[in-house]
C-alpha positions in Angstrom: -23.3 -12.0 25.8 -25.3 -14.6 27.3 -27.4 -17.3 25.7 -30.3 -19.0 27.3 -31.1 -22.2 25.8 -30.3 -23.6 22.1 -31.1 -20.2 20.0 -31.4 -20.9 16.6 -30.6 -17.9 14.5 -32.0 -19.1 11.4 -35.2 -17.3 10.8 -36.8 -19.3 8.7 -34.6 -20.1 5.7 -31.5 -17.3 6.8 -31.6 -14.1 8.2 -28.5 -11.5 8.8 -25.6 -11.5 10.9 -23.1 -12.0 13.3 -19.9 -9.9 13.8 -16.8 -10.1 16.5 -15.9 -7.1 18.5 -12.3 -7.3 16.8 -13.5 -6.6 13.5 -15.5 -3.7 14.9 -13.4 -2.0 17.3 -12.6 1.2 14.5 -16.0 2.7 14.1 -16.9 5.2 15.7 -19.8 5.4 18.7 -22.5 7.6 18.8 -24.8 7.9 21.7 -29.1 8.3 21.6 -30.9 9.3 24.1 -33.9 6.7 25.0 -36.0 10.2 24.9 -35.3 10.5 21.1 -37.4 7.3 20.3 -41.1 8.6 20.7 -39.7 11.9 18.9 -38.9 9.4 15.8 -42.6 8.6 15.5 -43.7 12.2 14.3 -40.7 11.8 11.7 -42.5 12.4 7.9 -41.0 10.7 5.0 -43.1 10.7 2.0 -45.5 7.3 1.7 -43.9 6.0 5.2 -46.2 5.4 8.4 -44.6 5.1 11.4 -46.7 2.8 13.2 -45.0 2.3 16.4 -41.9 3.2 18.2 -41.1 2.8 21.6 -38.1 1.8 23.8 -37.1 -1.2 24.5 -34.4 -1.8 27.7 -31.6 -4.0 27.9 -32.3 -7.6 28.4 -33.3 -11.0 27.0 -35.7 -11.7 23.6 -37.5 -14.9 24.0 -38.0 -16.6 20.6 -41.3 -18.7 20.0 -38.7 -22.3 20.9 -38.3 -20.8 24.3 -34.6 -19.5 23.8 -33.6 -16.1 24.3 -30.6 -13.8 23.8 -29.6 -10.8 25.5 -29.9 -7.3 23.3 -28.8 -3.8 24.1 -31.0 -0.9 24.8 -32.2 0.2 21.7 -35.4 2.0 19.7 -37.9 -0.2 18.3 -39.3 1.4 15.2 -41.9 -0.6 12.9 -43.6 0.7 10.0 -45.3 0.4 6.7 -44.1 2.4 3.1 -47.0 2.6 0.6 -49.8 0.9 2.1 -52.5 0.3 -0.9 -55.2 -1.8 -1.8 -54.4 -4.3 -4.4 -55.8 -6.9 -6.5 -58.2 -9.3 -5.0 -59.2 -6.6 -2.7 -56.0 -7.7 -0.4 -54.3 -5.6 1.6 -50.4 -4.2 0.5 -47.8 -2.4 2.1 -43.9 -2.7 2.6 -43.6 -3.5 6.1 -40.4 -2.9 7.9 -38.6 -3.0 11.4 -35.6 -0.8 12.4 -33.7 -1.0 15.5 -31.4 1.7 16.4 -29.3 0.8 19.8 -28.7 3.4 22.2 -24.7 3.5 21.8 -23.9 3.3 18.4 -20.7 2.4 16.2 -22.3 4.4 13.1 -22.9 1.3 11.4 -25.9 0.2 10.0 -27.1 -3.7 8.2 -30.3 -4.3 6.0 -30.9 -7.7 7.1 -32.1 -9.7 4.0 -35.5 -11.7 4.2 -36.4 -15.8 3.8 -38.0 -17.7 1.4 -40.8 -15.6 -0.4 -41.0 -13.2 2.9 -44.4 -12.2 3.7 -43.4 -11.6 7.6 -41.2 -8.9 9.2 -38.2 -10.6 10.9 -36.9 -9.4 13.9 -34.4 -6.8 13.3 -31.8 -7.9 15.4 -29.2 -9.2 12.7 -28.1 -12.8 13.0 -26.5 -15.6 10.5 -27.4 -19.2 10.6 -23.3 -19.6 9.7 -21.9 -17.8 12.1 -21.1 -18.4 16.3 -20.7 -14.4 16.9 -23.8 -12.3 18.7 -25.8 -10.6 16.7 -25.1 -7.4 14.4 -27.4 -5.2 17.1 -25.8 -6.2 20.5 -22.4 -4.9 18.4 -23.9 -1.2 18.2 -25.4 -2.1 14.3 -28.5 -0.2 13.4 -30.5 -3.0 11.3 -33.8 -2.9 9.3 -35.8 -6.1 8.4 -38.8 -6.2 5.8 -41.4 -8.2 4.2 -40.8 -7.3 1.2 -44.3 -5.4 0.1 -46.7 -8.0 0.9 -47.7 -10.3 4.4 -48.4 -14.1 4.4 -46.7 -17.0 4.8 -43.1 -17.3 3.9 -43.9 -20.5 1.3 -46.8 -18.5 -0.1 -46.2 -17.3 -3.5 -50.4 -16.1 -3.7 -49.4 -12.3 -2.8 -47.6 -12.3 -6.7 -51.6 -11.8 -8.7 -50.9 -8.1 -7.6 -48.2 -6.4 -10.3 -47.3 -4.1 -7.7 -46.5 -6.8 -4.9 -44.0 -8.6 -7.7 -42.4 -5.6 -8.3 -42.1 -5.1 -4.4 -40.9 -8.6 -3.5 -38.2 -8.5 -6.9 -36.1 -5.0 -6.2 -38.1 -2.8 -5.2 -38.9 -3.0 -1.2 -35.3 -2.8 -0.7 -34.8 0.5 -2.5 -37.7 2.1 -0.2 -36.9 0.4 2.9 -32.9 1.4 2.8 -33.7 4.5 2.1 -36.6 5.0 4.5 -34.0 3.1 7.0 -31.2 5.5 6.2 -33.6 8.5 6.8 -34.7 7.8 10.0 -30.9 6.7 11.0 -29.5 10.0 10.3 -32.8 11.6 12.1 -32.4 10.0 15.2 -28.3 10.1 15.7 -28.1 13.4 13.6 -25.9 11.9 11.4 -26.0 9.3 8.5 -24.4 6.3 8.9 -20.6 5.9 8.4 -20.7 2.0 6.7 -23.7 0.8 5.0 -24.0 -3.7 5.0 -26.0 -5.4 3.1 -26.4 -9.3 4.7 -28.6 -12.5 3.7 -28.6 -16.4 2.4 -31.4 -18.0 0.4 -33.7 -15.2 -0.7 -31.3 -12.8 1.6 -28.9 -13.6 -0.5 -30.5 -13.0 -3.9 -31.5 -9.4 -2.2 -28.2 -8.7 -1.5 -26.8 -9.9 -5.3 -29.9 -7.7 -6.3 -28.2 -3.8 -4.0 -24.7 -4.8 -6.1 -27.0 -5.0 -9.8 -29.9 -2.4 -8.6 -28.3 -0.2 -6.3 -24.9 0.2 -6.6 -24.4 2.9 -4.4 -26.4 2.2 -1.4 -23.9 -0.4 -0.1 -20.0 -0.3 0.8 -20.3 -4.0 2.0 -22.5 -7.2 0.8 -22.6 -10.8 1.6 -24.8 -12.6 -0.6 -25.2 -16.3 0.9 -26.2 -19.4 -1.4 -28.2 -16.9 -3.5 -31.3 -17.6 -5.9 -29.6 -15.2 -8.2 -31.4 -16.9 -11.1 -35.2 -17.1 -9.6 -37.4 -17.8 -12.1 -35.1 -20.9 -13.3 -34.5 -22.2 -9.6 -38.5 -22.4 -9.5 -38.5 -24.6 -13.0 -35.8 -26.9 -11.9 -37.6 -27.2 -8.9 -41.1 -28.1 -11.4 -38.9 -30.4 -13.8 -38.0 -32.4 -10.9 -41.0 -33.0 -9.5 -41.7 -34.1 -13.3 -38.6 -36.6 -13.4 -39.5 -38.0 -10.0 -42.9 -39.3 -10.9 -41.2 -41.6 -13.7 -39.7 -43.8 -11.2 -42.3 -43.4 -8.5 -44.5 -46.3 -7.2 -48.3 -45.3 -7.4 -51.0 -45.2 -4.7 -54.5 -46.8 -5.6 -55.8 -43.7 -7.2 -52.5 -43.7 -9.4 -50.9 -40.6 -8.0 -47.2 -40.8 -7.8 -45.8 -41.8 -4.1 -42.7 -39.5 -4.5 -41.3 -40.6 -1.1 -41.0 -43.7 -2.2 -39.2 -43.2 -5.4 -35.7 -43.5 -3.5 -34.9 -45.0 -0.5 -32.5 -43.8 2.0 -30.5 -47.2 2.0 -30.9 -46.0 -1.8 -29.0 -42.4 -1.0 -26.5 -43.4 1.1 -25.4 -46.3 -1.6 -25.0 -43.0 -3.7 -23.3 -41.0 -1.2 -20.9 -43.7 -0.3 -20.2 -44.4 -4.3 -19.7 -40.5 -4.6 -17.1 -40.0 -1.7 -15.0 -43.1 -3.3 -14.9 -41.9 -6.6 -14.4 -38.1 -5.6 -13.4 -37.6 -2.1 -9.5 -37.8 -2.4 -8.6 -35.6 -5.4 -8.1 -33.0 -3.2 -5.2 -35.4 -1.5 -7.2 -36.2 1.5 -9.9 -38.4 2.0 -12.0 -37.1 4.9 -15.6 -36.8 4.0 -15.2 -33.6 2.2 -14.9 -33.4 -1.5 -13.2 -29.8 -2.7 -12.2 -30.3 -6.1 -16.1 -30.3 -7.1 -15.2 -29.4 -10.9 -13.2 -32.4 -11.1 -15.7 -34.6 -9.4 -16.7 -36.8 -12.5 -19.2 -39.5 -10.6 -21.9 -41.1 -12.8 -24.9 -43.0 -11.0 -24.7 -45.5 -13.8 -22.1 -47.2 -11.9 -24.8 -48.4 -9.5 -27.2 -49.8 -12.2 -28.2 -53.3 -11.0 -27.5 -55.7 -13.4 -31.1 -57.9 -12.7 -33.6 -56.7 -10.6 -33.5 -54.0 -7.9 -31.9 -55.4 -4.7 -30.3 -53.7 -1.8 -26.9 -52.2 -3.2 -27.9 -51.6 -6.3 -29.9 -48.9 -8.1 -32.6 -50.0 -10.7 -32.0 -48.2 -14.5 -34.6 -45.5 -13.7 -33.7 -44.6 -10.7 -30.1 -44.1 -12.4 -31.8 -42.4 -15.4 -34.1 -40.0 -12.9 -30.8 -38.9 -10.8 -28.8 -38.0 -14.1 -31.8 -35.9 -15.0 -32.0 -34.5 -11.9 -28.5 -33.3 -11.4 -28.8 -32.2 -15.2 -31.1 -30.2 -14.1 -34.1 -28.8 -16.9 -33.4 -28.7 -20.7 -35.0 -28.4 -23.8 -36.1 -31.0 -26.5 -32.3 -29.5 -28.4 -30.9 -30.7 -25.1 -30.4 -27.0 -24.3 -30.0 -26.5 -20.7 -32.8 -24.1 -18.8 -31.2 -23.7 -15.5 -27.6 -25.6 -14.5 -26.0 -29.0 -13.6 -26.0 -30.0 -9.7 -23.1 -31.5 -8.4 -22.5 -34.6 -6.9 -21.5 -34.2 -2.9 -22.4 -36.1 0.5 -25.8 -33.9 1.3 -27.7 -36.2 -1.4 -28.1 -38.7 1.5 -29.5 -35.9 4.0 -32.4 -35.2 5.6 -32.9 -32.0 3.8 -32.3 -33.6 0.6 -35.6 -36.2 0.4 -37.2 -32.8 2.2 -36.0 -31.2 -0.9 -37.1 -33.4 -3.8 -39.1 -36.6 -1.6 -41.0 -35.4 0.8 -42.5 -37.9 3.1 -45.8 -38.2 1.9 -46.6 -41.9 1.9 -49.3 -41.3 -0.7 -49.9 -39.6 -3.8 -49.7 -36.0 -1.4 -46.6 -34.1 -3.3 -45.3 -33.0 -0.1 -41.7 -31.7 -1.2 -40.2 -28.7 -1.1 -40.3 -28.4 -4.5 -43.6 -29.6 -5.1 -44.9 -26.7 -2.6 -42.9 -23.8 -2.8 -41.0 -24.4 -5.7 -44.3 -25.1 -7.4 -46.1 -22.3 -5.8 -43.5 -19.8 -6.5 -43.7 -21.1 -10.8 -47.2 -20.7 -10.9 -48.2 -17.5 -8.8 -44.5 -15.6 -9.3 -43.2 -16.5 -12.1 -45.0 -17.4 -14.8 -46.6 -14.6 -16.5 -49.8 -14.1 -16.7 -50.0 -16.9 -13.1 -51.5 -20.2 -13.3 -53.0 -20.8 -9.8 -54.8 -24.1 -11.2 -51.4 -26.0 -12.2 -50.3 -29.2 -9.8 -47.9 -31.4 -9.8 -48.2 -33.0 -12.5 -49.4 -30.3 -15.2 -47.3 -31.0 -18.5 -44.9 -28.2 -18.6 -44.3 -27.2 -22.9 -40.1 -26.5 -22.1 -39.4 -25.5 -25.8 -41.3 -22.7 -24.9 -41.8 -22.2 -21.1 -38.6 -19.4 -21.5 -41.0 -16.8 -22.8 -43.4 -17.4 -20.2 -41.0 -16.8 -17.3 -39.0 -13.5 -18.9 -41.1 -11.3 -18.1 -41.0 -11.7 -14.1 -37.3 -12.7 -14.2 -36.6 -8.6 -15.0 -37.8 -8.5 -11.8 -36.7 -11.6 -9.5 -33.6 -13.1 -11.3 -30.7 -10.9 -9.7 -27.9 -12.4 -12.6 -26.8 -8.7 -13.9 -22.8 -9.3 -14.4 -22.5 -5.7 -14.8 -21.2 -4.2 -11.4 -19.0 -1.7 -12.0 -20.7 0.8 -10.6 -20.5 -1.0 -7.1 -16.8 -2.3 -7.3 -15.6 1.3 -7.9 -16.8 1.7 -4.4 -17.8 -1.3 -2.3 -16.9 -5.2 -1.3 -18.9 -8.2 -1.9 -19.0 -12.1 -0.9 -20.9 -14.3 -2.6 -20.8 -18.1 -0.8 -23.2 -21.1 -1.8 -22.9 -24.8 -0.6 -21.5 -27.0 -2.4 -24.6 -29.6 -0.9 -27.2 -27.1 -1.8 -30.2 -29.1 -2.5 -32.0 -26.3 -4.1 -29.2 -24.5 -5.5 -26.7 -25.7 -8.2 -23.5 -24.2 -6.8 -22.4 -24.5 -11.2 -25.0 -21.4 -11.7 -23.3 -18.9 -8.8 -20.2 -20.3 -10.5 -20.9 -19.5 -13.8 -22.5 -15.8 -13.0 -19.4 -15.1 -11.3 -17.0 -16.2 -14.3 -19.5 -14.1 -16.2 -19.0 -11.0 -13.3 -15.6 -11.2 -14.7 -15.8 -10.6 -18.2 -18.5 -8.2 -17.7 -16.9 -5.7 -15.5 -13.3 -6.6 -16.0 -10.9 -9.1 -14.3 -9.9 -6.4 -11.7 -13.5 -7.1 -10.2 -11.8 -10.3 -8.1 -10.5 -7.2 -6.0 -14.0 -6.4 -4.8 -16.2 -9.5 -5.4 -15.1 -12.6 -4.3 -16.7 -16.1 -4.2 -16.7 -19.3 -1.6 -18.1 -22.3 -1.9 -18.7 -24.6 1.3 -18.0 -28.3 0.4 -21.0 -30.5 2.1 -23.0 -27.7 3.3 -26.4 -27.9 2.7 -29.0 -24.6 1.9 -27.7 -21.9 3.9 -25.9 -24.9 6.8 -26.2 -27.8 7.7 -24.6 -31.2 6.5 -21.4 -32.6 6.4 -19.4 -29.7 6.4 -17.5 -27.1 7.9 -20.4 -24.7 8.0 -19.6 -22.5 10.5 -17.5 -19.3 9.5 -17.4 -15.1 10.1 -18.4 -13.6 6.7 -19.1 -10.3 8.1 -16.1 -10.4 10.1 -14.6 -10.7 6.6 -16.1 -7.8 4.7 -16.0 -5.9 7.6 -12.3 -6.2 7.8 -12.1 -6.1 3.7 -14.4 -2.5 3.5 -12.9 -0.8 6.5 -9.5 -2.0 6.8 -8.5 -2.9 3.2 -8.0 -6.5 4.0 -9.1 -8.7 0.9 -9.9 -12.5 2.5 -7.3 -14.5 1.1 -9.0 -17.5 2.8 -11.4 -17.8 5.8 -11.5 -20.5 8.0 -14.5 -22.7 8.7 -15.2 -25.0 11.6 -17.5 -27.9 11.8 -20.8 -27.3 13.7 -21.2 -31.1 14.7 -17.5 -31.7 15.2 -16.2 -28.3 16.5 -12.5 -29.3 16.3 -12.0 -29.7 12.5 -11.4 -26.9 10.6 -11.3 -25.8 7.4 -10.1 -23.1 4.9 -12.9 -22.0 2.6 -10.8 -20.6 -0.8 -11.7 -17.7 -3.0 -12.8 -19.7 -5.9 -12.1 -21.2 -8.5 -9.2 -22.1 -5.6 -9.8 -25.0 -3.6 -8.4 -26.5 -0.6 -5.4 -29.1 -1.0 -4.0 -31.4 1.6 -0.6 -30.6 2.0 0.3 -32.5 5.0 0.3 -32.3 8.7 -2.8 -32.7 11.3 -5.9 -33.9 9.0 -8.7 -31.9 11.2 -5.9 -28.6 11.3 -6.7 -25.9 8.6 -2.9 -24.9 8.4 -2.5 -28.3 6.4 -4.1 -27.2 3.3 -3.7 -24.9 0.8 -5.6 -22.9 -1.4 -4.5 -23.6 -5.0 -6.2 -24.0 -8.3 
């Protein structure tokens, strides 16, 4: 395959896939004709407009930075499944976009969606973590939605509409995959033989949501740092915003300058203090800090002992990072989503993104303050609030109620999956870095998979987490690796990953092994930067 300039496959926050022609060498290939492509646009599936489908020759995509990748021959198929009028007079539908390539291998991958979708990705089937082409220039069939509404990606607005929630929670993937599946089997005249499910970040929730909504419609999933519990991701997100304006210095209206609350001299004094306290219990110190459970850092460590000065963290910045890595409780103390943990990306760029901003006024510019925020008011609070800001006083003895009712739909935390582990393979990865993310709360679900469905469920589920990555890549990690290579090999060949090694995106020769948790990786001697010197062990 050839590249043309720095292509970035992340698609917003993460898109689909990558796969290596040695893990997809046994399926079978089917051949299309090109002719069969405008035939596939009088195809009629009930509620499903075909609104265009044409075919598209071999050669280069150009993405809106310039780059461009080469793709395979293929039908370009774009449509819309229940297109209505809903509330506010706005216009709904479940948008989609299948491409089916001209020579085949009988495979086909729903590509999972980013952030709060809104916008058909391209249905090519790429991976922010992965190096391989993507899942269509390896013969894939692979469908892309917007999960039942359009907009902005960081525009929670579309969720006034009860339909639209119910769209962008479950139910767009059930009519897409099976609107997808359809039209497969109609233009190859035959079904599909393997059926992947593939996303991070709101991808990845989707996918957690096939294993606990559709059991059946997948043999393969690989759920990436997943916002399995939604609704609770979205109050953390509020309660830090909340925590943040304690410490913050104000602007002459008295609005909170959130920026300014730490500064990065400030973060990497934190980072620094972590990897000391933390880094080595693995038996290594190198930057990367495994044995996260064991990790037992405390800011307080920091506190100045007079006034703020450089090397030295005042006692409410101390206070305001313990609450924020506590994460949201109750007045009982009761926690409402999960602890963070400690790791190197608190010093990143994507971090003060995450929880800053760079607003250097009372503007709440964050992440959290904007889509987090958005996402509370519009999706998840029942009925919405579009007039809360910032800084509305939030009741948390009693928020809970308020957010159950659109967590039935958004919060994919079922531990029931038996139904899907009688037939199919999952992986579940998060980073252990995640600044939105507590890597504790995929943790915990999966411990809870466990008991729920029975301990023989590590022989189809199995979980990885990425020390140092940040949200779906990024930071000081090892944060390039082959899931789909992985459950390809695990679905189709019966091999379980047993480990899967990881290579550093800015420093290409170290290597890592990610472990099947709760494993994690152990020095046990020889070259430092070599992933055959560790071991997986508990």
């Amino acid at each position: 395959m050839r590249r043309i300039g720095p292509w970035h496959a992340r698609l917003a926050l993460c898109g689909a896939l990558f796969l290596s022609s040695a893990a997809l060498a046994q399926a079978p290939a089917a051949q299309a004709p090109a002719g069969a492509c405008g035939a596939i646009a009088a195809t009629k599936l009930d509620g499903v407009e075909i609104d265009k489908a044409e075919s598209v020759p071999a050669g280069p995509m150009r993405a809106k930075d310039g780059s461009a990748i080469d793709l395979p021959g293929h039908c370009l198929v774009r449509g819309t499944i229940n297109r209505r009028i809903g509330a506010r007079g706005r216009p709904y539908g479940i948008g989609f976009e299948l491409r089916l390539p001209y020579d085949w291998s009988g495979r086909f991958l729903f590509q999972g969606g980013a952030g709060l979708d809104g916008v058909v990705l391209p249905a090519i089937g790429t991976i922010a973590n992965s190096a391989e082409p993507p899942a269509l220039t390896r013969g894939f069939a692979v469908v892309s939605t917007d999960a039942g509404h359009q907009g902005s990606p960081i525009d929670a607005s579309f969720a006034v509409d009860q339909q639209a929630r119910i769209d962008y929670g479950y139910n767009a993937l059930d009519k897409v995959t099976l609107a997808a599946k359809a039209l497969i089997a109609r233009f190859y005249g035959r079904p599909a033989r393997y059926s992947y499910m593939v996303g991070c970040s709101n991808g990845g929730r989707q996918a957690l949501m096939a294993s606990q909504r559709l059991p059946r419609y997948f043999d393969g999933i690989v759920a990436g740092d997943p916002t399995l519990r939604f609704s609770r991701v979205t109050l953390d997100e509020v309660w830090n915003v909340h925590v943040l304006a304690r410490i913050a210095p104000r602007d002459p209206q008295g609005r909170p300058i959130y920026a300014r609350a730490f500064s990065d001299d400030d973060l990497k004094l934190v980072r620094a203090a972590v990897l000391k306290r933390c880094d080595a219990m693995d038996g290594l110190a190198d930057g990367f800090i495994n044995d996260w459970r064991r990790c037992d850092f405390d800011p307080g460590q920091l506190t100045c002992k007079g006034a703020k000065a450089a090397g030295c963290l005042s006692a409410g910045q101390v206070s305001a990072l313990r609450d924020l890595h506590r994460g949201p409780h109750d007045g009982a103390g009761t926690p409402l989503y999960g602890a963070f943990n400690y790791d190197t990306g608190i010093a990143s760029p994507a971090w003060r993104g995450m929880r800053l901003g760079s607003a250097q006024d009372g503007t709440a510019s964050s992440a959290d303050a904007t889509l987090g925020l958005g996402a509370f008011k519009y999706l998840h609070l029942t009925p919405p609030d579009p007039a809360m800001g910032p800084q509305t006083p939030i009741d948390y003895d009693h928020v809970i109620e308020r957010l159950r009712h659109a967590a039935a739909l958004t919060d994919a935390d079922d531990p029931m999956l038996g139904s899907f582990t009688d037939h199919g393979k999952m992986i579940v990865y998060n980073g252990l870095s995640d600044q939105g993310l507590a890597s504790s709360v995929v943790a915990d679900w999966y411990d809870q998979m466990l008991a729920a469905t029975g301990p023989d469920a590590r022989r189809a589920v199995s979980l990885f987490l990425v020390p140092g990555m940040l949200h779906c890549g990024g930071g000081e990690a090892t944060d390039r690796f082959e899931m789909l290579d992985a459950i390809v090999d695990w679905v189709e060949q019966g091999r379980a990953p047993e480990r899967i090694v990881a290579v550093s995106r800015t420093s290409p020769a170290v290597k890592r092994p990610l472990c099947p948790y709760p494993g994690v990786a152990r020095y046990v001697g020889g070259k430092t930067d070599d992933a055959q010197s560790f071991e997986c062990r508990p």
